[in-house]
C-alpha positions in Angstrom: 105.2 113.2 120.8 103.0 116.2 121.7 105.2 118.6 120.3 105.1 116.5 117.1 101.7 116.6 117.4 101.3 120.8 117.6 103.6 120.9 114.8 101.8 118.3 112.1 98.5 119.8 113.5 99.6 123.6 112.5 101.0 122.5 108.8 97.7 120.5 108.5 95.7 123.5 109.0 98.4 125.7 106.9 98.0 123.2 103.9 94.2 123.1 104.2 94.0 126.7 104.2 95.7 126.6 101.4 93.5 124.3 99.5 90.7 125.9 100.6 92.0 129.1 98.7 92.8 127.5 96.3 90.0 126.0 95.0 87.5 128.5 96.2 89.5 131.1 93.6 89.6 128.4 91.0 86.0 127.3 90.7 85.0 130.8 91.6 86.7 132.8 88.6 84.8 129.9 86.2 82.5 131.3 83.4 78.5 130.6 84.5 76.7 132.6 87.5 75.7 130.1 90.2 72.5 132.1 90.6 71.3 131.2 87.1 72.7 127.4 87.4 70.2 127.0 91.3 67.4 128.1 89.3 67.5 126.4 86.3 66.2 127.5 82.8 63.1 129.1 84.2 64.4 132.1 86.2 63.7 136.0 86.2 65.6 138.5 86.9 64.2 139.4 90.1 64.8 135.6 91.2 68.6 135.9 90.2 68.6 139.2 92.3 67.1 137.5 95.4 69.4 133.8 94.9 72.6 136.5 94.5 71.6 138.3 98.2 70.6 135.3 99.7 74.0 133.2 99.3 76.4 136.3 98.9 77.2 136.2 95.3 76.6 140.0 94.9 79.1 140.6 97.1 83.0 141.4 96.3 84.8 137.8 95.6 87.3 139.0 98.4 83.7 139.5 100.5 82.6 135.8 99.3 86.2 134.1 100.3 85.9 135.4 103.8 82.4 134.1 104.0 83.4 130.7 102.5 86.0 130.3 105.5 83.0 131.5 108.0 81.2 129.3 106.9 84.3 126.3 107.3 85.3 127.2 110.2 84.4 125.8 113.7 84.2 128.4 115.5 82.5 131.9 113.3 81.1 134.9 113.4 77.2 135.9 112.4 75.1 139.0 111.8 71.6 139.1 113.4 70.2 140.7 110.5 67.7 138.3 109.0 67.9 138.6 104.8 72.2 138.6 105.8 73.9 135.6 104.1 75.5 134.9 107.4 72.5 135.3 109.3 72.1 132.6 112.0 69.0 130.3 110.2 68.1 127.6 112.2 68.1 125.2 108.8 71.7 126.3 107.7 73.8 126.2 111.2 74.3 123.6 113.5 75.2 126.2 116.0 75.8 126.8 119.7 76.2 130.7 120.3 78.8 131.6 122.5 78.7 135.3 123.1 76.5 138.4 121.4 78.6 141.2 120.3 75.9 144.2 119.3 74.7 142.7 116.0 77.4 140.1 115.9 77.0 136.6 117.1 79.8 134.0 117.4 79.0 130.5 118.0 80.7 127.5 117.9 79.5 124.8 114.9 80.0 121.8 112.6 81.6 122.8 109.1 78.7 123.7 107.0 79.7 122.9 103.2 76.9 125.4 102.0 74.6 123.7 99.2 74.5 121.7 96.1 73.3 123.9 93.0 71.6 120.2 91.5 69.8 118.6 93.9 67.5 121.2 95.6 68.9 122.5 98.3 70.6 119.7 99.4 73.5 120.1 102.0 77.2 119.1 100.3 77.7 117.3 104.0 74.5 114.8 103.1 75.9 114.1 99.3 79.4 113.1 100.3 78.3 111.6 103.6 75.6 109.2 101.4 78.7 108.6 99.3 81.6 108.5 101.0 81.3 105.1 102.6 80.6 103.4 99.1 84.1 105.6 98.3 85.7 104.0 101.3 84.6 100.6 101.0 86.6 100.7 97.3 89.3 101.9 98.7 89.3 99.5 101.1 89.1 96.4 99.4 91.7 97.7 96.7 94.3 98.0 99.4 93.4 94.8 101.1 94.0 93.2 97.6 97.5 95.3 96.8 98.5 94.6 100.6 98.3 91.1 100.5 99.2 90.0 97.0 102.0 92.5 96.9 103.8 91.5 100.0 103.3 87.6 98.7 104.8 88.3 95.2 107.3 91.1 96.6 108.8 88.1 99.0 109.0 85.6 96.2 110.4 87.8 93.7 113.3 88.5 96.5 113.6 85.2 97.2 114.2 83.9 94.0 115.4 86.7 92.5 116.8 86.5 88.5 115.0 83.6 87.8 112.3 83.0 85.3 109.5 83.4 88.2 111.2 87.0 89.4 111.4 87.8 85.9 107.8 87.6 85.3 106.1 89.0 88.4 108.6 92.0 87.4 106.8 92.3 84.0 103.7 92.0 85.5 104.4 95.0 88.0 105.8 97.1 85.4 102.3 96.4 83.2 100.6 97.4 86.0 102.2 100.7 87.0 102.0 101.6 83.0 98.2 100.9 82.1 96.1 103.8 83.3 93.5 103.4 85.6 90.3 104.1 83.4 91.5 101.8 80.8 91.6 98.8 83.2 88.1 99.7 84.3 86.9 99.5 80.7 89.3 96.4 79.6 88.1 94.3 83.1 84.3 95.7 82.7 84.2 94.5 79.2 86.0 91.2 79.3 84.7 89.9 83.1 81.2 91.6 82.6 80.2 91.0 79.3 82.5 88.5 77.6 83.4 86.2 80.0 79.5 87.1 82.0 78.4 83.3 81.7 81.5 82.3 84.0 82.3 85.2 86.1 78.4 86.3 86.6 80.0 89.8 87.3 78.0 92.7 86.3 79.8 94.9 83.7 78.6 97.8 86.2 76.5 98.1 89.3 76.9 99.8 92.8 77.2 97.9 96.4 73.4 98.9 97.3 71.3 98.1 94.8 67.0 97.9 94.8 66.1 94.3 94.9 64.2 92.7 91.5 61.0 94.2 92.6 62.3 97.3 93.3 60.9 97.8 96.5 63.8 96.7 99.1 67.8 97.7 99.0 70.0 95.1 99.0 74.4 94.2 99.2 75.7 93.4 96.1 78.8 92.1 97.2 79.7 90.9 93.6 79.6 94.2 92.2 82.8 95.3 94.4 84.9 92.5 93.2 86.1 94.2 89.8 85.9 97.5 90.5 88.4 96.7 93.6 90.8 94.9 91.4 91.3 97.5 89.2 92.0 100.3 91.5 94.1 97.8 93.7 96.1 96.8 90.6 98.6 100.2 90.7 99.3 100.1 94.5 99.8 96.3 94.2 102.4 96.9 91.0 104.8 99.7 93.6 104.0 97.3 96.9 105.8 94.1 94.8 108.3 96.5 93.6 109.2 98.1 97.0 108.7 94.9 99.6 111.2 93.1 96.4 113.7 95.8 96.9 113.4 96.6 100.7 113.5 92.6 100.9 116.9 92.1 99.0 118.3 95.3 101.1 117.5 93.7 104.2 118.9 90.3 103.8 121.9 91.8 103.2 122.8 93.5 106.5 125.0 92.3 109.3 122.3 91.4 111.9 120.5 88.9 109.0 123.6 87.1 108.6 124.4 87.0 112.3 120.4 85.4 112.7 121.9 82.8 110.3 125.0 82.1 112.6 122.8 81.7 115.5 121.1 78.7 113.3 117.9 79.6 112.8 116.1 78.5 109.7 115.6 80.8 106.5 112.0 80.6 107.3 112.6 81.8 111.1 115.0 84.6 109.5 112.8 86.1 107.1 109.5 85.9 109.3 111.3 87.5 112.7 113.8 89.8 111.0 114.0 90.5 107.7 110.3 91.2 106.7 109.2 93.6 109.4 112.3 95.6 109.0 111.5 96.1 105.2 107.8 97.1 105.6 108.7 100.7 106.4 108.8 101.7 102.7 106.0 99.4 101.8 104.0 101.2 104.8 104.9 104.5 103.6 103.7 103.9 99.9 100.6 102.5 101.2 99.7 105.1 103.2 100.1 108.0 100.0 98.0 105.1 97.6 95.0 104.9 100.1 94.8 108.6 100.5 95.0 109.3 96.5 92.6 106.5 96.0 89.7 108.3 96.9 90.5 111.1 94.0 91.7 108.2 91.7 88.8 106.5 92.1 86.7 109.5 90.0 87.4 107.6 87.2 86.9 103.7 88.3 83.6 104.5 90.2 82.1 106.4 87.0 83.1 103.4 84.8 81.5 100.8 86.7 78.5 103.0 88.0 79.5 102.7 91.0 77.8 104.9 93.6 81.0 107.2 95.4 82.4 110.1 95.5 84.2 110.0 92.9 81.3 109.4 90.6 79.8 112.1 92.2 82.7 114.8 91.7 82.3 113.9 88.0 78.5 114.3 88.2 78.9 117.6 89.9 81.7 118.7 87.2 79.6 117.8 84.4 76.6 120.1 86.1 79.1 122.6 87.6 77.5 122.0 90.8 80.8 123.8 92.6 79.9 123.8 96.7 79.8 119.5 96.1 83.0 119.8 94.0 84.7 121.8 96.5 83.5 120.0 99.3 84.8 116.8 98.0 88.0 117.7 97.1 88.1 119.4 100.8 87.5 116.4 102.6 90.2 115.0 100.3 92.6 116.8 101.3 91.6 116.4 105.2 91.7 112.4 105.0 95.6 112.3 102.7 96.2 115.1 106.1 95.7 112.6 108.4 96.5 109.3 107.0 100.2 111.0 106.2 100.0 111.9 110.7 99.4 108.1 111.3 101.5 106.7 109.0 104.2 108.7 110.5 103.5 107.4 113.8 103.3 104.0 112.6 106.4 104.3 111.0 107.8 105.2 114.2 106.7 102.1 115.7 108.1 99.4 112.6 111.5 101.1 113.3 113.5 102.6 117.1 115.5 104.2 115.1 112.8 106.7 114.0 111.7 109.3 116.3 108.8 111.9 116.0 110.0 115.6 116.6 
């Protein structure tokens, strides 16, 4: 288990290495000077000059890649210059020094995400931490919903499988997995929002926090989940049906089923204690991947239905180029599909014996 451990922990930090080069180059070699887009419209030369020194955009982008992973890393190292991008400013760190090195300080920190270009100065860690929950709450929901609907229709499309009633939750699975995301969001938004508003009283969009109708107060808008949720629950529920109908049929056809119905236990007792937990492993594995993607393919579902999360915020920040929040986003990203796919392994070690973590 621990060696399994060392090993997922070293690819995890070779794959988000690799991200992080990947989309520092990629948003780096972009037309527009950061410098300019920090300042705005009204900006002189001589502020562009100062912006450039102060955040190490004059510098080499070799120079500027080795800051950026200073500046991620736990543990970095700093200059005591003051006017030095990497100098040691109480408002930029959150920094315990270690040891002094002549003009070189390491110290041990939290991963600072540098700045948004947009709002002011604001740290990238306060935009997606303000955001994220909203992001997870989504995601969530969606899953709750694909979990609990698939595994039902999966089961009765395996249990009465080739009739009229497998047949159509088939066709409705297939719909599912075929109709992109965004046009969901805009067919559910219009029709449940707007056409059907009367019934439904759903909002055609609207966040989870909301101000209150005096504007003074914040309040839970439960409601306002409900669609959003649906709609980005309605791929992962499509694959679970597909896989737990599959795993299902698979299952009750293997020697120790039919033994369970020698011993005389009922079809109910045989399903429930034997053939359901045994096909979950696919269904758990799926899961797992949909969860983690969910908070990228959410960019779209959040921005339709104005819903306050990161993903509406990565489109916000592509539409300004404001490139420390985009990075940042898809950074922490990467991190939670890391280690959702470590847990999932080690729950799938624990649905089946025959599975063992090396």
């Amino acid at each position: 288990m621990l060696r399994y451990l060392i090993n997922k922990l070293f690819y995890a930090f070779i794959t988000l290495l690799g991200v992080v080069t990947v989309i520092f180059f990629l948003f780096t070699i972009l037309p527009g000077d950061p410098a300019k887009m920090m300042l705005g419209q009204n900006q002189t030369a001589e502020q562009v000059e100062v912006v450039k020194k102060k955040y190490g955009f004059d510098k080499p982008i070799g120079t500027q890649y080795l800051y950026y992973l200073n500046d991620l890393s736990p543990v970095s190292f700093h200059s005591n210059h003051f006017g030095d991008y990497t100098f040691l400013a109480p408002n930029k760190y959150n920094a315990k020094e270690l040891i002094s090195i002549g003009t070189t300080t390491m110290v041990i920190k939290t991963p600072y995400l540098r700045e948004s270009f947009t709002k002011q100065g604001k740290k990238v860690t306060e935009v997606i931490s303000e955001t994220i929950p909203n992001t997870f709450v989504l995601a969530v929901s969606a899953i709750i919903i694909a979990i609990i609907l698939g595994l039902i229709l999966g089961i009765i499309s395996a249990l009465y499988k080739d009739t009229w009633l497998d047949k159509l939750i088939q066709v409705l699975s297939t719909l599912g997995m075929s109709v992109p995301s965004f046009f969901s969001a805009i067919l559910f938004a219009w029709l449940f929002g707007f056409v059907l508003h009367e019934f439904t009283n759903l909002e055609m969009t609207g966040s989870l926090y909301e101000l209150d109708d005096f504007g003074e107060k914040m309040t839970i808008k439960w409601k306002n989940l409900i669609l959003p949720s649906i709609v980005l629950g309605i791929r992962p529920l499509a694959v679970v049906i597909q896989l737990m109908r599959n795993s299902l049929l698979e299952v009750m056809s293997q020697d120790y089923i039919r033994t369970a119905r020698a011993k005389g236990l009922s079809e109910f007792q045989v399903i429930k204690n034997h053939a359901v937990k045994n096909a979950l492993n696919p269904v758990v594995t799926a899961i797992s991947g949909w969860f983690a993607s969910m908070l990228a393919g959410a960019v779209f579902v959040e921005y339709i239905f104005g819903w306050n999360g990161l993903g509406k915020e990565i489109v916000n920040a592509l539409n300004t180029l404001d490139l420390p929040v985009i990075m940042g986003a898809v950074l922490v990203i990467a991190i939670v599909f890391i280690t959702i796919n470590i847990l999932v392994d080690i729950i799938y070690a624990w649905l089946d014996p025959r599975v063992k973590l090396a």
